[in-house]
Biopython code that builds the backbone (N, CA, C, O; Angstrom):
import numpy as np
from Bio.PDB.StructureBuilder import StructureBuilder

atoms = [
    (1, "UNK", "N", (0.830, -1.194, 0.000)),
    (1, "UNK", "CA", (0.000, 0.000, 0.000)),
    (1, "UNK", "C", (0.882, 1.269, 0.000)),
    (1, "UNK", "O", (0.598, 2.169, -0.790)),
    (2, "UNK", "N", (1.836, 1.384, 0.759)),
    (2, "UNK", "CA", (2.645, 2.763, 1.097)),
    (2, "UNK", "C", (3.600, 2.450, -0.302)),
    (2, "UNK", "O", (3.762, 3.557, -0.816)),
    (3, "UNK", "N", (4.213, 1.541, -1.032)),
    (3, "UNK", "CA", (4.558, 1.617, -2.351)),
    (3, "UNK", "C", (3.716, 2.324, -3.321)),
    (3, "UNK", "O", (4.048, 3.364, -3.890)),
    (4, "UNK", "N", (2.455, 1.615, -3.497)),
    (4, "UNK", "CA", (1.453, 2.702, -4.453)),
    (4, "UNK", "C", (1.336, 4.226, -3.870)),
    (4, "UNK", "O", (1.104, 5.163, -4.635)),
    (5, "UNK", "N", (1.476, 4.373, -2.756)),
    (5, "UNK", "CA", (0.940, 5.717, -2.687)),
    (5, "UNK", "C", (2.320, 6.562, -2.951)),
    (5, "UNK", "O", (2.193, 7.683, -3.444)),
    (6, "UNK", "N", (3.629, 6.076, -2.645)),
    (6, "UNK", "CA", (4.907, 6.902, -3.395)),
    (6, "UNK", "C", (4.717, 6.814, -4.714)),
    (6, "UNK", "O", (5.283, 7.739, -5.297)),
    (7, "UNK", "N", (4.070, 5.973, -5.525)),
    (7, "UNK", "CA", (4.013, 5.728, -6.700)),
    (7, "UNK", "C", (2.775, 6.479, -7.573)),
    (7, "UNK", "O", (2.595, 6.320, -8.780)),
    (8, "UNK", "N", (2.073, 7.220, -6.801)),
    (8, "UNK", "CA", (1.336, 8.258, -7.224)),
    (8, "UNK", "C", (1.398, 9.424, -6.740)),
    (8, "UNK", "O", (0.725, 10.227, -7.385)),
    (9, "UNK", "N", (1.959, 9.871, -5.822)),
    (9, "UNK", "CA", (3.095, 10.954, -5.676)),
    (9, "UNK", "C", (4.205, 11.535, -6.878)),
    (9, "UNK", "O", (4.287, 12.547, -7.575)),
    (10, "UNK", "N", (4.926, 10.394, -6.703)),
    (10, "UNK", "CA", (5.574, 10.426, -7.636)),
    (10, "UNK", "C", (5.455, 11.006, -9.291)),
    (10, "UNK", "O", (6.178, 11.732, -9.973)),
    (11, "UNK", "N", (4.286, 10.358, -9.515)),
    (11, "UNK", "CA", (3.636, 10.104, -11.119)),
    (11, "UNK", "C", (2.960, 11.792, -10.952)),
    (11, "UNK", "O", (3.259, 12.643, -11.789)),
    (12, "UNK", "N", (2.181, 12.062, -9.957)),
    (12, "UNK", "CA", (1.974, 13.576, -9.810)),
    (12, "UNK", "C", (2.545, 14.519, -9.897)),
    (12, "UNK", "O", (2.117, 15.584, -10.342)),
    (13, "UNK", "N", (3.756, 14.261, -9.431)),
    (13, "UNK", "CA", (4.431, 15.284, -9.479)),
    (13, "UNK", "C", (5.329, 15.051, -10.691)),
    (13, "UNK", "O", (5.433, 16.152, -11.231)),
    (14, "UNK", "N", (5.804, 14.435, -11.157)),
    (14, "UNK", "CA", (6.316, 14.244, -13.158)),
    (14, "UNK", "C", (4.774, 14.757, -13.855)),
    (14, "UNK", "O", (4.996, 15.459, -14.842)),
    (15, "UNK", "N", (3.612, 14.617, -13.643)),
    (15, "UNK", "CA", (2.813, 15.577, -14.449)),
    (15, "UNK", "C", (2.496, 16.805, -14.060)),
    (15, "UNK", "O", (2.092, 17.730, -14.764)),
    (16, "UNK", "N", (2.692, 16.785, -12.917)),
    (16, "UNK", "CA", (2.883, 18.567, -12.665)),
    (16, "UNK", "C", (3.311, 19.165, -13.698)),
    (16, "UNK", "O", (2.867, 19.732, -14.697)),
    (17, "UNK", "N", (4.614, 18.817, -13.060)),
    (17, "UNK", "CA", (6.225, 19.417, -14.156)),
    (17, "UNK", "C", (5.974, 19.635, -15.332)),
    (17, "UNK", "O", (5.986, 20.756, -15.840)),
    (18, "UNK", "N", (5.677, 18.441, -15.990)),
    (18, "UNK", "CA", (5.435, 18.063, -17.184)),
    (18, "UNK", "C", (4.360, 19.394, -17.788)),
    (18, "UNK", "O", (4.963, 20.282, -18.390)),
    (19, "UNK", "N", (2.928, 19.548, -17.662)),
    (19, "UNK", "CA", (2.432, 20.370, -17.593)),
    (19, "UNK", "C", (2.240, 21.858, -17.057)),
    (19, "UNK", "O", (1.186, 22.489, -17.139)),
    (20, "UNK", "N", (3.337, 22.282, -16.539)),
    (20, "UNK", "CA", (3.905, 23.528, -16.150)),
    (20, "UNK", "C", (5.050, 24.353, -16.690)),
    (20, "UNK", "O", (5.405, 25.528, -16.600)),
    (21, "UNK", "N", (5.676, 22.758, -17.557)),
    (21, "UNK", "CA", (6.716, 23.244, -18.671)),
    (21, "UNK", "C", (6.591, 22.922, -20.231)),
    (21, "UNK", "O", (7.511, 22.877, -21.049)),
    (22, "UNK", "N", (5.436, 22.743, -20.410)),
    (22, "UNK", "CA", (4.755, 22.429, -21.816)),
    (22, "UNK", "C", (4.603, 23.505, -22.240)),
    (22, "UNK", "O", (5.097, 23.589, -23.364)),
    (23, "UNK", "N", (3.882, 24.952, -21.700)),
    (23, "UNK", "CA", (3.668, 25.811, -22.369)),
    (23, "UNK", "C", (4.777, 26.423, -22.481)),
    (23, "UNK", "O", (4.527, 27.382, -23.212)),
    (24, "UNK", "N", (5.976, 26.453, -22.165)),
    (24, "UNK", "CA", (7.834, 27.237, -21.854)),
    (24, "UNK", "C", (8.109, 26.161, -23.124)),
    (24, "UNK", "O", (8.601, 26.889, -23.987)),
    (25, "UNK", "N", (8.054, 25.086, -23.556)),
    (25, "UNK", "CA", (8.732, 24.705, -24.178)),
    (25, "UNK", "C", (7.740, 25.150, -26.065)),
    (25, "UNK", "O", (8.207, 25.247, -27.200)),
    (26, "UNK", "N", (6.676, 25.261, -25.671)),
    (26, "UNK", "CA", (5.567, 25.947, -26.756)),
    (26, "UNK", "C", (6.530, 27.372, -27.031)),
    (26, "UNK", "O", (7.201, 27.581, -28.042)),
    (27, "UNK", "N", (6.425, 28.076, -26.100)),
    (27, "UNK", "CA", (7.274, 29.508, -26.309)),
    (27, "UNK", "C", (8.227, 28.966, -27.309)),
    (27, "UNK", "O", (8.126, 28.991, -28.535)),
    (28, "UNK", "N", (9.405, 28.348, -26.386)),
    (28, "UNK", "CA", (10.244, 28.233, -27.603)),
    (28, "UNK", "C", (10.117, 27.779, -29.104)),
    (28, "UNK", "O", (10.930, 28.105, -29.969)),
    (29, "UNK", "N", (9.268, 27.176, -29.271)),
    (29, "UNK", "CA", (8.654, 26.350, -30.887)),
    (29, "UNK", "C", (8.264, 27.870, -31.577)),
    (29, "UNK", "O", (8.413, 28.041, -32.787)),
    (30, "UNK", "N", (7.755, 28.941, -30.693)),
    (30, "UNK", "CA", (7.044, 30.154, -31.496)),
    (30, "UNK", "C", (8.617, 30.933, -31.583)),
    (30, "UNK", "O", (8.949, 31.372, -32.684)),
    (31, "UNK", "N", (9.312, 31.049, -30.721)),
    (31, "UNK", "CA", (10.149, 32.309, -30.979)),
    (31, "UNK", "C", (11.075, 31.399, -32.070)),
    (31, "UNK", "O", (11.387, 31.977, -33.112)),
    (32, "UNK", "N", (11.623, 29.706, -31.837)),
    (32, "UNK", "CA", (12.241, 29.791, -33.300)),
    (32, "UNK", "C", (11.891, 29.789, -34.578)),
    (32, "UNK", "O", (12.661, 29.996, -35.516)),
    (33, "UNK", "N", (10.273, 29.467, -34.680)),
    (33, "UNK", "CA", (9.586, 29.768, -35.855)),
    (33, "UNK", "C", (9.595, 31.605, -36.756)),
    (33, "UNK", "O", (9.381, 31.965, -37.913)),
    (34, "UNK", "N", (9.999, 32.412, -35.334)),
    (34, "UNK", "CA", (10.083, 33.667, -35.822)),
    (34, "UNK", "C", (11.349, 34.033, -36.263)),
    (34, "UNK", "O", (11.497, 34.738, -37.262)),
    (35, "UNK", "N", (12.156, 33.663, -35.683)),
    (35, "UNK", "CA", (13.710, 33.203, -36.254)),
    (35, "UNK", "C", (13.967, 32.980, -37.306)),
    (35, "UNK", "O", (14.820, 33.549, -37.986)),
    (36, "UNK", "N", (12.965, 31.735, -37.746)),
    (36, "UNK", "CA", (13.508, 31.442, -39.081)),
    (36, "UNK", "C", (12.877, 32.131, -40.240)),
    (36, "UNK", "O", (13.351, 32.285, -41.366)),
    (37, "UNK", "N", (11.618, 32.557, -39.727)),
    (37, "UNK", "CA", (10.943, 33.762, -40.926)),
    (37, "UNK", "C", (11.919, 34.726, -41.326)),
    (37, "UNK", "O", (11.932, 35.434, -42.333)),
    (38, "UNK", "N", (12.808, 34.637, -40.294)),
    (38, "UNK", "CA", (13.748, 36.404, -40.523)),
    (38, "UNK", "C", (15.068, 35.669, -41.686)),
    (38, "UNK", "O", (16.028, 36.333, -42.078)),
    (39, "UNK", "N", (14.855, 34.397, -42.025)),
    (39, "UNK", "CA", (16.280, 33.658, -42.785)),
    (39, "UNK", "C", (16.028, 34.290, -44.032)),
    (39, "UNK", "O", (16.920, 34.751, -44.745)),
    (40, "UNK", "N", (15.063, 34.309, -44.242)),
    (40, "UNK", "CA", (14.825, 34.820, -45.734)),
    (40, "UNK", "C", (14.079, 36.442, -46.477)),
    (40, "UNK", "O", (13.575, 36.695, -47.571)),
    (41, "UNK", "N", (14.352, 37.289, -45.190)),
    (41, "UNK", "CA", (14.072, 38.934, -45.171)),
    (41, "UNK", "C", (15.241, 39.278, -45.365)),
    (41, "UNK", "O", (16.022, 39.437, -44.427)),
    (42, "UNK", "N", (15.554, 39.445, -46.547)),
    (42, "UNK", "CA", (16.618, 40.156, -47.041)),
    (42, "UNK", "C", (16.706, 41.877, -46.338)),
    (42, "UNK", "O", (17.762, 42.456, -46.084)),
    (43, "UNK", "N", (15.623, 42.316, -46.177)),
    (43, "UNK", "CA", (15.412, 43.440, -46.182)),
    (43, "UNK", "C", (16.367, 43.988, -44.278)),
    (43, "UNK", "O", (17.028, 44.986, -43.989)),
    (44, "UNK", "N", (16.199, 43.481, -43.932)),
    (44, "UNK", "CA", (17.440, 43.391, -42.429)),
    (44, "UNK", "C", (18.251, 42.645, -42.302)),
    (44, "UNK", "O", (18.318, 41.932, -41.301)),
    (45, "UNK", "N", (19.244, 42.585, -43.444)),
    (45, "UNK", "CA", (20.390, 42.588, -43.961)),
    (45, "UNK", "C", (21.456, 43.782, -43.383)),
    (45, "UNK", "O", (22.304, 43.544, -42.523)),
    (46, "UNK", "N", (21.260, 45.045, -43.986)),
    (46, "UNK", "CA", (21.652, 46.002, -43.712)),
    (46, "UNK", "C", (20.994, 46.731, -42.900)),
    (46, "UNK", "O", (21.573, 47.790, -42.657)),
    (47, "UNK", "N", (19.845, 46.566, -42.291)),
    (47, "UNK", "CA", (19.025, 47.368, -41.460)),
    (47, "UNK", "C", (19.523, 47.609, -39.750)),
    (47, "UNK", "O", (19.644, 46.637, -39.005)),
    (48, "UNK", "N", (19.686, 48.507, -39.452)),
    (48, "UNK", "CA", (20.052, 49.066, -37.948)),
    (48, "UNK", "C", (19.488, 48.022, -37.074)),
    (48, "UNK", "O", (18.348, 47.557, -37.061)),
    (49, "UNK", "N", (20.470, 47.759, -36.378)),
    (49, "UNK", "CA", (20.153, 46.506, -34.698)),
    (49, "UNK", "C", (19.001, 46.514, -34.134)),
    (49, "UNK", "O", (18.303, 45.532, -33.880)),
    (50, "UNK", "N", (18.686, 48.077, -33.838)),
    (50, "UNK", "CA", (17.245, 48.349, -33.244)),
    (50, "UNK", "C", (16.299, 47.896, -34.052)),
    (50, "UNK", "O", (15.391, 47.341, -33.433)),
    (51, "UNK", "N", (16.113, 47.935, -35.705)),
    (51, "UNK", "CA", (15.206, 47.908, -36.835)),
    (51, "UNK", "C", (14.888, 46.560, -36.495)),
    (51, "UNK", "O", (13.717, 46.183, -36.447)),
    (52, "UNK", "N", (16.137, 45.589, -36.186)),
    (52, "UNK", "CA", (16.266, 44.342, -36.341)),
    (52, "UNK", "C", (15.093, 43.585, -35.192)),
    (52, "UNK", "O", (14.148, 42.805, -35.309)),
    (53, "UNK", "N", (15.717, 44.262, -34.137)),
    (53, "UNK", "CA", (15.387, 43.462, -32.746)),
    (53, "UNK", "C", (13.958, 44.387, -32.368)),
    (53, "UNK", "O", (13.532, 43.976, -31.288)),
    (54, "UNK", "N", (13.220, 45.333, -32.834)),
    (54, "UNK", "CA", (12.191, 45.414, -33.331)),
    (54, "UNK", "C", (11.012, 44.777, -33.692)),
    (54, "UNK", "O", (9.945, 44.544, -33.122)),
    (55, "UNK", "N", (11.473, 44.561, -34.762)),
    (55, "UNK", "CA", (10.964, 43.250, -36.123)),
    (55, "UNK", "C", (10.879, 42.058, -35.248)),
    (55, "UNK", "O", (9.795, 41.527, -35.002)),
    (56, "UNK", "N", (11.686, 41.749, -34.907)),
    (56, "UNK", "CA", (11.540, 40.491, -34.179)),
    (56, "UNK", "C", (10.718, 39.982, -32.754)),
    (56, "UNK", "O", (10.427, 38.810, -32.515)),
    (57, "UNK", "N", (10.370, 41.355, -31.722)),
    (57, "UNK", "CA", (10.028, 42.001, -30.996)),
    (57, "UNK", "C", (8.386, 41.755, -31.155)),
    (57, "UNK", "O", (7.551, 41.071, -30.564)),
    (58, "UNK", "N", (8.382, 42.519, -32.074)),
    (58, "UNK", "CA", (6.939, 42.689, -33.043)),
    (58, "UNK", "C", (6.325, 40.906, -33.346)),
    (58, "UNK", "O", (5.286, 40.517, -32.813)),
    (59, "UNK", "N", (6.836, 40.355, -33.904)),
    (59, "UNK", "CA", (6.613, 39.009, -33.897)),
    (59, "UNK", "C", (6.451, 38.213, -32.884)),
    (59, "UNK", "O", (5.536, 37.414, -33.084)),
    (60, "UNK", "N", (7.102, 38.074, -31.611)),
    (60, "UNK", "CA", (7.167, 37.308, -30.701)),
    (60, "UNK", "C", (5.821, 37.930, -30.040)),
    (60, "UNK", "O", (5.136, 37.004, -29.604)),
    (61, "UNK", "N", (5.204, 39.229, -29.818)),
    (61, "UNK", "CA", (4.569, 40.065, -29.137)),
    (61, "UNK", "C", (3.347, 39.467, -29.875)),
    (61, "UNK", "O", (2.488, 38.957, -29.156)),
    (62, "UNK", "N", (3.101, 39.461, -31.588)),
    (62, "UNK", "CA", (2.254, 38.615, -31.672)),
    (62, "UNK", "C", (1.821, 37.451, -31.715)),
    (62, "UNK", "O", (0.775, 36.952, -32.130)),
    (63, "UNK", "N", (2.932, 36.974, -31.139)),
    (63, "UNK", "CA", (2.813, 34.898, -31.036)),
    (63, "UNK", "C", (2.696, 35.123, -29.598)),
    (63, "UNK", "O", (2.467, 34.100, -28.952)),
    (64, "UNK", "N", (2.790, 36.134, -28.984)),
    (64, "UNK", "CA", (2.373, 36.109, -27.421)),
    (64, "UNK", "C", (3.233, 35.727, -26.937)),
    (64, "UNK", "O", (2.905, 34.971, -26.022)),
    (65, "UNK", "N", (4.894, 35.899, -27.111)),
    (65, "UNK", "CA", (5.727, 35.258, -26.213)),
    (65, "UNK", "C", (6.320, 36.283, -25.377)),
    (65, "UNK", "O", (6.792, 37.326, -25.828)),
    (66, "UNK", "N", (6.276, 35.857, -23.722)),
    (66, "UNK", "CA", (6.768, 36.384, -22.443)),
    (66, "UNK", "C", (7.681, 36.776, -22.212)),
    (66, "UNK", "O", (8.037, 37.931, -21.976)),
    (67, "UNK", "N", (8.502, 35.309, -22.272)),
    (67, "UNK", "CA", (9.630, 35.471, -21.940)),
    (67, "UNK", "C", (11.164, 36.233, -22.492)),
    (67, "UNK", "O", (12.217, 36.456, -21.894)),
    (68, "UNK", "N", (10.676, 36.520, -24.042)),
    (68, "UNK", "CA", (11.939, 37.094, -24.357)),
    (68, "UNK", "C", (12.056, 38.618, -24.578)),
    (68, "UNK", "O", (11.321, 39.186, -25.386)),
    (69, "UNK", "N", (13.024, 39.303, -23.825)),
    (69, "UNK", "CA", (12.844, 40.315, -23.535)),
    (69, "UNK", "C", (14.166, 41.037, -24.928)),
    (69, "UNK", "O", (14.867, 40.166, -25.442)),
    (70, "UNK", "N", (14.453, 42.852, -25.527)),
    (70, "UNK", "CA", (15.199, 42.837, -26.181)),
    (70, "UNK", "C", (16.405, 42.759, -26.271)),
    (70, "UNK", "O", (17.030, 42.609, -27.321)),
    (71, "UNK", "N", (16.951, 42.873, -24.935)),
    (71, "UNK", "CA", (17.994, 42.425, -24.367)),
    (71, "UNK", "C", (18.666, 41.181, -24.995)),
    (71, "UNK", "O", (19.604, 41.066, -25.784)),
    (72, "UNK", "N", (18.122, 40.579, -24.575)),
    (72, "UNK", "CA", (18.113, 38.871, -24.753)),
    (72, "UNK", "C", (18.169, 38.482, -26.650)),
    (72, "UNK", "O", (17.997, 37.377, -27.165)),
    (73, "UNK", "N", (18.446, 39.727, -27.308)),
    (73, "UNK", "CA", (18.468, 39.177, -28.738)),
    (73, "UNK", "C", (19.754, 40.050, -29.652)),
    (73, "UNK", "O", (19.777, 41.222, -30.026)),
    (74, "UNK", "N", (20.815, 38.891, -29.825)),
    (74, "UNK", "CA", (21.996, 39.449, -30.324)),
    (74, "UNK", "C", (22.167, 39.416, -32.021)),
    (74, "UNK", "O", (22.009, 38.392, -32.684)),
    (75, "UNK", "N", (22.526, 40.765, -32.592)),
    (75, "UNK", "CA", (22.738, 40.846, -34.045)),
    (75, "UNK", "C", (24.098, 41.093, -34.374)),
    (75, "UNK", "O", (24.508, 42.249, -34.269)),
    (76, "UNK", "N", (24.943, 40.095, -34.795)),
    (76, "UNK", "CA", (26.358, 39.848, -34.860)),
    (76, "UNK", "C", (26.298, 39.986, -36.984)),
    (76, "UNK", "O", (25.640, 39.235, -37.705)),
    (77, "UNK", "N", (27.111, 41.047, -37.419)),
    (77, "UNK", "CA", (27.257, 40.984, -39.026)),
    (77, "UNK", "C", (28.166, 39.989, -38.989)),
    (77, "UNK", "O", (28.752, 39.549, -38.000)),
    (78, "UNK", "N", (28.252, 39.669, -40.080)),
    (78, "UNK", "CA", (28.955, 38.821, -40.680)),
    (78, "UNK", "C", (29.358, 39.058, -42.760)),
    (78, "UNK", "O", (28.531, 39.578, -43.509)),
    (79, "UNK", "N", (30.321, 38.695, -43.097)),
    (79, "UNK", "CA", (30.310, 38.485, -44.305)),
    (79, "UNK", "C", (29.410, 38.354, -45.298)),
    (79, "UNK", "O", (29.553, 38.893, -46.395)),
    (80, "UNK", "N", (28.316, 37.550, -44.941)),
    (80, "UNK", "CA", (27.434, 36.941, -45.908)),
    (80, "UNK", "C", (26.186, 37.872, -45.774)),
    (80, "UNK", "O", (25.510, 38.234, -46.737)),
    (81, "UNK", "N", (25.926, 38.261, -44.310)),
    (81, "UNK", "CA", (24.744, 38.886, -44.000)),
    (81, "UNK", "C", (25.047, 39.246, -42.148)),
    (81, "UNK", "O", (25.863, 40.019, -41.647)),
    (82, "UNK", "N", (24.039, 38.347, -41.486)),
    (82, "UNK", "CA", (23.879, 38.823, -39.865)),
    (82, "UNK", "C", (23.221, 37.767, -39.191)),
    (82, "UNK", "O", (22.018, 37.629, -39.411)),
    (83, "UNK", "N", (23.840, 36.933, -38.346)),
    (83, "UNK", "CA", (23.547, 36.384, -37.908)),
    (83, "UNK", "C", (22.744, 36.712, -36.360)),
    (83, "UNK", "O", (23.247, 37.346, -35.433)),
    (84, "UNK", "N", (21.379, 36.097, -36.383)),
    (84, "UNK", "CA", (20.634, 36.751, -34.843)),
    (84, "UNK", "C", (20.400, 35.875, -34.198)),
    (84, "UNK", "O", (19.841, 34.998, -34.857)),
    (85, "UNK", "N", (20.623, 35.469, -32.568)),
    (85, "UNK", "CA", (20.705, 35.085, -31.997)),
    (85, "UNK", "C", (19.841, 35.242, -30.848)),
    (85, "UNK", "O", (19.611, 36.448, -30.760)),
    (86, "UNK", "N", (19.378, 34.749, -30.124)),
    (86, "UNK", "CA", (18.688, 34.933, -29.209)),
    (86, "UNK", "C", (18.635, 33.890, -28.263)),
    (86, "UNK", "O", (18.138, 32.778, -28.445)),
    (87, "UNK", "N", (19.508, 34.575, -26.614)),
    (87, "UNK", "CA", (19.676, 33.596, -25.839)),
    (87, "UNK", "C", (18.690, 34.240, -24.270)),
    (87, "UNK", "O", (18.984, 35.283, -23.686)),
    (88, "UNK", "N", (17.493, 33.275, -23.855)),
    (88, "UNK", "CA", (16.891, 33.484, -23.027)),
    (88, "UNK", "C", (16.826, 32.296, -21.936)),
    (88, "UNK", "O", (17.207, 31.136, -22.096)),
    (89, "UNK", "N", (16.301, 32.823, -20.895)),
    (89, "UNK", "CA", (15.444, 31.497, -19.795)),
    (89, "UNK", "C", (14.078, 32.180, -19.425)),
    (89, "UNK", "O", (13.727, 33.346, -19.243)),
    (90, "UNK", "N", (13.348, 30.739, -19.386)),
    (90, "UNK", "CA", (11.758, 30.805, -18.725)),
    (90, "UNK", "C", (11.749, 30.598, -17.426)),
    (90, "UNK", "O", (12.507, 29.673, -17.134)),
    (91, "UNK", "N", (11.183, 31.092, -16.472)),
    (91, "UNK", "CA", (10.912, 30.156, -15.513)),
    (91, "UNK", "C", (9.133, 30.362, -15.094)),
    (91, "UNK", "O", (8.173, 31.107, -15.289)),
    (92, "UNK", "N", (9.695, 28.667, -14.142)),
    (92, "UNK", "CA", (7.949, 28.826, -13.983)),
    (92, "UNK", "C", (7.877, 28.148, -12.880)),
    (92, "UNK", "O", (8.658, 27.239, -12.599)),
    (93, "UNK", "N", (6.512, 28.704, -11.840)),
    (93, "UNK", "CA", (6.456, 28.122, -10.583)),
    (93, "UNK", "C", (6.024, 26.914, -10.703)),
    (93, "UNK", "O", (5.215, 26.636, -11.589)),
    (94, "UNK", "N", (6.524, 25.917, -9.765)),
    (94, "UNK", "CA", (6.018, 24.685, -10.291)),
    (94, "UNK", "C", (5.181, 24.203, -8.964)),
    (94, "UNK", "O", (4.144, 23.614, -9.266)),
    (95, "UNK", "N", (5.439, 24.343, -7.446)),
    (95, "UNK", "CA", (4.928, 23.636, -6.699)),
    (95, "UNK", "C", (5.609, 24.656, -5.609)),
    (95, "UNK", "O", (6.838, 24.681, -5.549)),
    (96, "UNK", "N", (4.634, 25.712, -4.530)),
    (96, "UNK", "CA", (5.170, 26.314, -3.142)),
    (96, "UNK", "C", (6.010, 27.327, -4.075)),
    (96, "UNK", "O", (5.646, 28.108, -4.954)),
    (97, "UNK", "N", (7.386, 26.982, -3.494)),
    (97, "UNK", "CA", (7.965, 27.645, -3.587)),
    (97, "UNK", "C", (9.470, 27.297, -4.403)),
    (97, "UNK", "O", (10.584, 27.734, -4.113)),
    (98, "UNK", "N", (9.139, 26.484, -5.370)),
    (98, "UNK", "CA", (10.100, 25.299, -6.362)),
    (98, "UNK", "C", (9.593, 26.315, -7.722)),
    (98, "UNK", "O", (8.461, 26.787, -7.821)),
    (99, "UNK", "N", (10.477, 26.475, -8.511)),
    (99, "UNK", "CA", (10.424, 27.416, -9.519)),
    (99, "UNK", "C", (11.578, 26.041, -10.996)),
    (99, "UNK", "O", (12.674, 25.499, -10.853)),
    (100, "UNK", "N", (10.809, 26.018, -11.915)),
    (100, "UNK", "CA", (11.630, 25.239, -13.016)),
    (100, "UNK", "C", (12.027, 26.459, -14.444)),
    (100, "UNK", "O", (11.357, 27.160, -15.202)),
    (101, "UNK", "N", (13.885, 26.103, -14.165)),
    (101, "UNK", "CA", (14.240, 27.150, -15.059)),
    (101, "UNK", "C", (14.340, 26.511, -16.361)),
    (101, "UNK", "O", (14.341, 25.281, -16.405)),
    (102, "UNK", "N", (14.431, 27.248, -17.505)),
    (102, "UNK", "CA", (14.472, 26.519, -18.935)),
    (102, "UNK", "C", (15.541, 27.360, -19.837)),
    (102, "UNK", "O", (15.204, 28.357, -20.476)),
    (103, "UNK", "N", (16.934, 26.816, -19.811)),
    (103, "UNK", "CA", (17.188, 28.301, -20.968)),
    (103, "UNK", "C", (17.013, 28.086, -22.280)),
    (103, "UNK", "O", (16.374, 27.052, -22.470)),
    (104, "UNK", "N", (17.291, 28.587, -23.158)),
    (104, "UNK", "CA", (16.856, 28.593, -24.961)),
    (104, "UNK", "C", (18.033, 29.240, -25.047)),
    (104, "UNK", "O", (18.553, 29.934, -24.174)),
    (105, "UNK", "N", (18.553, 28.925, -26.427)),
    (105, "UNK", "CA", (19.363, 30.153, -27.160)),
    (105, "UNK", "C", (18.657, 28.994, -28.935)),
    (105, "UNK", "O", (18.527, 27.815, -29.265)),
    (106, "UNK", "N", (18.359, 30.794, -29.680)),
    (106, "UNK", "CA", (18.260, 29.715, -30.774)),
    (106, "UNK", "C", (18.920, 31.174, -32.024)),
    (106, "UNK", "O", (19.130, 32.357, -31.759)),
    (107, "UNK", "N", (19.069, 30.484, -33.249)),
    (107, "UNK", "CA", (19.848, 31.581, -33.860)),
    (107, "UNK", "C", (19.300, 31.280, -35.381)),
    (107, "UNK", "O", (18.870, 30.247, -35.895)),
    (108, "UNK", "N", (19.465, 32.404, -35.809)),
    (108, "UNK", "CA", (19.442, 32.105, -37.725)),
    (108, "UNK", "C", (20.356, 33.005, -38.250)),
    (108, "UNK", "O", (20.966, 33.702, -37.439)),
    (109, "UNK", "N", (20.627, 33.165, -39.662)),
    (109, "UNK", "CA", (21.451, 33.886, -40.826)),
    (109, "UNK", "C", (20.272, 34.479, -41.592)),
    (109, "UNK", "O", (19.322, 33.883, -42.098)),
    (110, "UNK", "N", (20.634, 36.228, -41.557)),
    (110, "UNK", "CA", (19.972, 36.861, -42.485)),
    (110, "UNK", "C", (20.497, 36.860, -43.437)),
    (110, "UNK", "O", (21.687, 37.136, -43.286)),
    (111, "UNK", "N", (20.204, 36.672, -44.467)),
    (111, "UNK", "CA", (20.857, 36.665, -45.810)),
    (111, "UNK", "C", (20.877, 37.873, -46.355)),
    (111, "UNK", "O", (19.831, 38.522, -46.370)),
    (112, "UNK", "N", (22.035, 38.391, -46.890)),
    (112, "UNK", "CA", (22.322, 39.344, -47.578)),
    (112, "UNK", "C", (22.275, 39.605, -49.067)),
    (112, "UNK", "O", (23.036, 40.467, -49.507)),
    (113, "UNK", "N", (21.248, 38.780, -50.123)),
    (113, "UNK", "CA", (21.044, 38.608, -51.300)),
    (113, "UNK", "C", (21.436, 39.588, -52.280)),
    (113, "UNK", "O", (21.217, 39.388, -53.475)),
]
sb = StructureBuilder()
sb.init_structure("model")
sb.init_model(0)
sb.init_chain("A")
sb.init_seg("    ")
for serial, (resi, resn, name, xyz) in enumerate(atoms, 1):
    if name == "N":
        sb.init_residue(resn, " ", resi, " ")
    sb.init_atom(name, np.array(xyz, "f"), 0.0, 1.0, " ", f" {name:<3s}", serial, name[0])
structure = sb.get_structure()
């Protein structure tokens, strides 16, 4: 008896988790989907950092994402074009006073056509 009941404890609390970090890991699926829209906008290529992290700003704001703030989004030129980067963490309360951190970094190449 006291086996099953650690054993649904247990299983509770892996779906807690589980479901408290589903929507943090959703975030991330939206902000690299916005990422990669930017692979093929030639047009912030040459466009000012701010223009950049903006644009990108603008996108995440309408996919509704929280966690990434503009800080958190780096525009490095390069030869070919500009590579953008974006390195964040989620966190989320999970149980009292237990908090689950998540970091992300995800990146693409603007092309300079």
């Amino acid at each position: 008896m006291f086996f099953v009941l650690v054993l649904l404890i247990a299983l509770g609390l892996v779906v807690t988790v589980g479901l408290r970090l589903f929507p943090v890991y959703m975030e991330n699926y939206k902000v690299k989907t916005a990422l990669e829209s930017l692979h093929e906008d030639t047009s912030l290529a040459h466009a000012p950092t701010m223009m950049v992290r903006k644009r990108i700003m603008r996108r995440l704001d309408i996919n509704d994402v929280k966690s990434v703030k503009a800080k958190d989004i780096a525009v490095q030129d390069t030869p070919s074009g500009r590579i953008v980067t974006i390195k964040y963490e989620a966190r989320v309360p999970v149980i009292s006073n237990l908090d689950a951190v998540a970091k992300f970094s995800a990146q693409t190449e603007v092309a300079s056509h």
